[in-house]
PyMOL commands that place a pseudoatom at each C-alpha (Angstrom):
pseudoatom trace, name=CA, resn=UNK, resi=1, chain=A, elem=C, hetatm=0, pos=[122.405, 162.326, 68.447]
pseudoatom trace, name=CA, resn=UNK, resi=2, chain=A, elem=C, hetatm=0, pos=[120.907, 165.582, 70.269]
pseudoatom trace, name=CA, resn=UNK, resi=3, chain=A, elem=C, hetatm=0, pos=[121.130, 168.603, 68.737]
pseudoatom trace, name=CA, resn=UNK, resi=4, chain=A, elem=C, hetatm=0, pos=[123.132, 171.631, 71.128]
pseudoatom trace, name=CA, resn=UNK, resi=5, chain=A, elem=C, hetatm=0, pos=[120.735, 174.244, 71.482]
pseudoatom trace, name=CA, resn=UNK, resi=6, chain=A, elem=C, hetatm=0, pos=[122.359, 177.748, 71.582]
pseudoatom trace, name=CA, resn=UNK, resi=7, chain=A, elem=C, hetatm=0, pos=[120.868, 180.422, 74.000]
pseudoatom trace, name=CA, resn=UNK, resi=8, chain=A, elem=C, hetatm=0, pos=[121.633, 183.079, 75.821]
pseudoatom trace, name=CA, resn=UNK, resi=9, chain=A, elem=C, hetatm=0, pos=[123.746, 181.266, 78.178]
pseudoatom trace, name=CA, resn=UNK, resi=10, chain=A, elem=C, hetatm=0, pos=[126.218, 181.195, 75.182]
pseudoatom trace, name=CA, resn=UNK, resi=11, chain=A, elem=C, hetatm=0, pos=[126.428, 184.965, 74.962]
pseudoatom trace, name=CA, resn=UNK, resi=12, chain=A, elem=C, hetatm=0, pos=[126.611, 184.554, 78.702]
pseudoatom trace, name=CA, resn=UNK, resi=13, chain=A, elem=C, hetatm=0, pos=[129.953, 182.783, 78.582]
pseudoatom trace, name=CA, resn=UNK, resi=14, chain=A, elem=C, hetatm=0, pos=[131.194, 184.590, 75.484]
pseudoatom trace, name=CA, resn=UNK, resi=15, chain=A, elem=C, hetatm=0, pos=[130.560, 188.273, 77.813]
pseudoatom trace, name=CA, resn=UNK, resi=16, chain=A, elem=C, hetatm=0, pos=[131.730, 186.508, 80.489]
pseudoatom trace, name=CA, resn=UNK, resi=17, chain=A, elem=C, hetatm=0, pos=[135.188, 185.607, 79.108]
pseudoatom trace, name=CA, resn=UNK, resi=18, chain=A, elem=C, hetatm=0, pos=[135.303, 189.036, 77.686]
pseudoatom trace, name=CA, resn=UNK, resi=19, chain=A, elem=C, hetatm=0, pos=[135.145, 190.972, 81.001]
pseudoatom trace, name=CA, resn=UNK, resi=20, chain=A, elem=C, hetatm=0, pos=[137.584, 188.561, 82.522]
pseudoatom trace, name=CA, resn=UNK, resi=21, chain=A, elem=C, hetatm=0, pos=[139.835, 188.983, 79.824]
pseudoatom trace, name=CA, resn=UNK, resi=22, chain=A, elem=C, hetatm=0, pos=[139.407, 193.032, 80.142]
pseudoatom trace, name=CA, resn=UNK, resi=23, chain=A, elem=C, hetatm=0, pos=[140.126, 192.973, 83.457]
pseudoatom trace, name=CA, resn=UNK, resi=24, chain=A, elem=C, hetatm=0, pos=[143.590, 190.902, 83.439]
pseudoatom trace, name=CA, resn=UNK, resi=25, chain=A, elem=C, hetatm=0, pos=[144.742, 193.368, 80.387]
pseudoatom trace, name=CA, resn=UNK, resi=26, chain=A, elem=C, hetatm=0, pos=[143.781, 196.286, 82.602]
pseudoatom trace, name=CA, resn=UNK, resi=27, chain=A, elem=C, hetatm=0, pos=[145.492, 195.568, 85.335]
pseudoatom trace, name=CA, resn=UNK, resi=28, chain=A, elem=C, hetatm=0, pos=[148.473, 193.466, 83.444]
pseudoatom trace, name=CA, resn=UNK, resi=29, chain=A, elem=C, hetatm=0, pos=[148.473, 197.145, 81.156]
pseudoatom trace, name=CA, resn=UNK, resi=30, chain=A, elem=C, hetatm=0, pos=[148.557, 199.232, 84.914]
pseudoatom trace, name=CA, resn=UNK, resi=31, chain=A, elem=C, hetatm=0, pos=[151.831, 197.107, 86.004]
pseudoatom trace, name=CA, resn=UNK, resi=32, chain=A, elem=C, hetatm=0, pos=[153.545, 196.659, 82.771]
pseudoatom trace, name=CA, resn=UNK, resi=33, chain=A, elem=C, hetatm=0, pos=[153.157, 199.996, 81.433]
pseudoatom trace, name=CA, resn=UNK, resi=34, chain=A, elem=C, hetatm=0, pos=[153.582, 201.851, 85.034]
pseudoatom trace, name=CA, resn=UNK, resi=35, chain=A, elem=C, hetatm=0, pos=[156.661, 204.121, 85.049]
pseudoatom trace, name=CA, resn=UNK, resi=36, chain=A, elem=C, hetatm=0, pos=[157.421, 203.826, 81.349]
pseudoatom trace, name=CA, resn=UNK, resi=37, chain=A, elem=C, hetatm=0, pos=[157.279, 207.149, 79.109]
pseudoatom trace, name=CA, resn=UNK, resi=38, chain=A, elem=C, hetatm=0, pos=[155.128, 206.108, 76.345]
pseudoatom trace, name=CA, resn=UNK, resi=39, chain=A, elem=C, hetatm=0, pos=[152.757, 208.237, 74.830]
pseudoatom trace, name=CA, resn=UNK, resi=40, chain=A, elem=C, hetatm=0, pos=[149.248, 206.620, 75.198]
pseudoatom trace, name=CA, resn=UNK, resi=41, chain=A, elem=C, hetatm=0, pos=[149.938, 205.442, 78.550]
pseudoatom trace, name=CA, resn=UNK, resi=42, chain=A, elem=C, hetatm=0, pos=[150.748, 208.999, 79.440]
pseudoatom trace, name=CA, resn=UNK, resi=43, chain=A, elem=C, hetatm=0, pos=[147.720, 210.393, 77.572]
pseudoatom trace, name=CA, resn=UNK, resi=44, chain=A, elem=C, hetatm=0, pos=[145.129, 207.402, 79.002]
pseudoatom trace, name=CA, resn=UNK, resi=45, chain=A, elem=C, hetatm=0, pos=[147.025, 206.210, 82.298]
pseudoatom trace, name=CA, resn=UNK, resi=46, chain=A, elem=C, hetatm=0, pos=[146.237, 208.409, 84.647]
pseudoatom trace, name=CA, resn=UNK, resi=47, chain=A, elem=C, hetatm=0, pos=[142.044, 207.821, 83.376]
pseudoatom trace, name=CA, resn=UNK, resi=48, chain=A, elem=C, hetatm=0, pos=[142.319, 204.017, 83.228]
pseudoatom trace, name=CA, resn=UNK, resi=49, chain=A, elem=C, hetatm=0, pos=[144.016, 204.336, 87.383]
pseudoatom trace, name=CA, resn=UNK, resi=50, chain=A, elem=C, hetatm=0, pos=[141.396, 206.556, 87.952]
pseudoatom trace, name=CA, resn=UNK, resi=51, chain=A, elem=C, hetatm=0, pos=[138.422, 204.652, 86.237]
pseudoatom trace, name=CA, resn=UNK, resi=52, chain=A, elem=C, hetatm=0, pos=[139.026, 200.926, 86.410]
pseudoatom trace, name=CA, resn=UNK, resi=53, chain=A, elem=C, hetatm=0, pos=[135.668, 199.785, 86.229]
pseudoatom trace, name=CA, resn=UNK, resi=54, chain=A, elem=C, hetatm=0, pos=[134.665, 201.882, 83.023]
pseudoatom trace, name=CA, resn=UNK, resi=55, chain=A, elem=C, hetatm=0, pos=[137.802, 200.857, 81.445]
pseudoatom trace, name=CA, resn=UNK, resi=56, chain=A, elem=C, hetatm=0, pos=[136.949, 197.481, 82.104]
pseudoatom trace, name=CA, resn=UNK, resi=57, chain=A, elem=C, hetatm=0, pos=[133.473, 197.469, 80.914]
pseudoatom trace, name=CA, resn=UNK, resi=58, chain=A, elem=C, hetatm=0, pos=[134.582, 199.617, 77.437]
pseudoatom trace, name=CA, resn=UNK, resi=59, chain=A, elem=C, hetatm=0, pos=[137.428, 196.709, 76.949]
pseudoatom trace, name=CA, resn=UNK, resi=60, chain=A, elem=C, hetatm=0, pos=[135.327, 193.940, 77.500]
pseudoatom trace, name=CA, resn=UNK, resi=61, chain=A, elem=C, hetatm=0, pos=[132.372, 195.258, 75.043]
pseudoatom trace, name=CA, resn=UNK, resi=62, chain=A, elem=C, hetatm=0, pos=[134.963, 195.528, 72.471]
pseudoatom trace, name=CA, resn=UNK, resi=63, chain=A, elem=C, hetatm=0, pos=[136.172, 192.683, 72.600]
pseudoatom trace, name=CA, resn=UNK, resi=64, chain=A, elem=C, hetatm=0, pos=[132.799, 191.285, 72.752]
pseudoatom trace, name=CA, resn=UNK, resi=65, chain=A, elem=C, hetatm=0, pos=[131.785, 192.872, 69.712]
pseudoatom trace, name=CA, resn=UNK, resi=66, chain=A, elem=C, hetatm=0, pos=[135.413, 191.965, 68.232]
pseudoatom trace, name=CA, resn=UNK, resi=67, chain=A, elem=C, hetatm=0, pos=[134.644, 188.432, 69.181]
pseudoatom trace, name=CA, resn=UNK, resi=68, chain=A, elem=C, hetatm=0, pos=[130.878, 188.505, 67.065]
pseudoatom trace, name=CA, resn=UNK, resi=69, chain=A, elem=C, hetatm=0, pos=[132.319, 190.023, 64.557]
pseudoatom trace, name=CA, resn=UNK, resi=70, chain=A, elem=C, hetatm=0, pos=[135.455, 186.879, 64.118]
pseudoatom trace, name=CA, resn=UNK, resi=71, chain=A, elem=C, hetatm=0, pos=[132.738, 184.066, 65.489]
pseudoatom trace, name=CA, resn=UNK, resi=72, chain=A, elem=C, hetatm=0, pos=[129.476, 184.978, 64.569]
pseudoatom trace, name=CA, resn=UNK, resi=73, chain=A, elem=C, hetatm=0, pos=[126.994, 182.991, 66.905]
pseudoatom trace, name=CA, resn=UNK, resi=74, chain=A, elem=C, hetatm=0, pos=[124.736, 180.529, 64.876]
pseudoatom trace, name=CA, resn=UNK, resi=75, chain=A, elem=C, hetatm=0, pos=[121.106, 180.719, 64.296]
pseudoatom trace, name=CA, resn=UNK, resi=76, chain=A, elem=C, hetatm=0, pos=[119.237, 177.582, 64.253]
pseudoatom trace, name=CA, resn=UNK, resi=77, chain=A, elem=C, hetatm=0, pos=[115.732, 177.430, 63.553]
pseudoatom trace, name=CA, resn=UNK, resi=78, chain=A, elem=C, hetatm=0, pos=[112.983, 179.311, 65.488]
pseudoatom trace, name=CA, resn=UNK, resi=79, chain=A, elem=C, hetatm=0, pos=[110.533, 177.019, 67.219]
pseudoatom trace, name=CA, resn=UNK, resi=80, chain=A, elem=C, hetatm=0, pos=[106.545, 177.940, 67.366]
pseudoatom trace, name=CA, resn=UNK, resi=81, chain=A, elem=C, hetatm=0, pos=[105.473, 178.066, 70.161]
pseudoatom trace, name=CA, resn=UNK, resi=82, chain=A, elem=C, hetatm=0, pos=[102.150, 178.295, 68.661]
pseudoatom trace, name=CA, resn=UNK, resi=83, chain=A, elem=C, hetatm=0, pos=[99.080, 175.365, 68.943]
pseudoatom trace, name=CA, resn=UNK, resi=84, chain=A, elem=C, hetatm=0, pos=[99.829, 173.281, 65.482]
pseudoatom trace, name=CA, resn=UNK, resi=85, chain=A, elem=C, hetatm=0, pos=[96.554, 174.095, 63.321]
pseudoatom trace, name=CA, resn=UNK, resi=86, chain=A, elem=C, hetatm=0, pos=[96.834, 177.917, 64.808]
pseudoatom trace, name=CA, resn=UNK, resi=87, chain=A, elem=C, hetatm=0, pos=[97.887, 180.407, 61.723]
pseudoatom trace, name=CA, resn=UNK, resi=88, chain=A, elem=C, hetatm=0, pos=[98.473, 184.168, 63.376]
pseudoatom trace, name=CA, resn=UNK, resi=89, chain=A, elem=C, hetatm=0, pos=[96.199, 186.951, 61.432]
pseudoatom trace, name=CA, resn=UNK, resi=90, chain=A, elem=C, hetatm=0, pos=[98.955, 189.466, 59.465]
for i in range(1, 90): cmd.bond("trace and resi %d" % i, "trace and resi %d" % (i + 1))
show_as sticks, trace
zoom trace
């Protein structure tokens, strides 16, 4: 059996899913919350209406980080790249 290789198109996904999530919560948090009187909507409403994107982008890298710090993503072994017989000088 093949070993999966993890790369960067992992962290890909994993950001990926993060932004979409962000975004849904963002605007699923501007409808639901819209018209109601409670404090941190009316302290950070009007800013999240005003800035969407940033409040996208600062959702989504927290729940990226959130999301390292739950799953951390596995290391597997480095692979030389070096010619075999080749030892780098320290």
């Amino acid at each position: 059996m093949q070993e999966q290789k993890k790369g960067p198109a992992d962290s890909m996904t994993r950001l990926a899913l993060c932004a979409v999530i962000a975004a849904a919560a963002v605007y699923a948090g501007e409808k639901l919350c819209e018209g109601k009187r409670w404090p941190l909507w009316d302290k950070y409403g009007p800013w999240i209406l005003e800035n969407k994107v940033q409040a996208i982008a600062i959702l989504a890298a927290v729940l990226y980080g959130a999301s390292l710090a739950i799953w951390p993503e596995e290391k597997g072994p480095i692979e030389s790249t070096a010619a075999e017989g080749f030892e780098p000088c320290l």
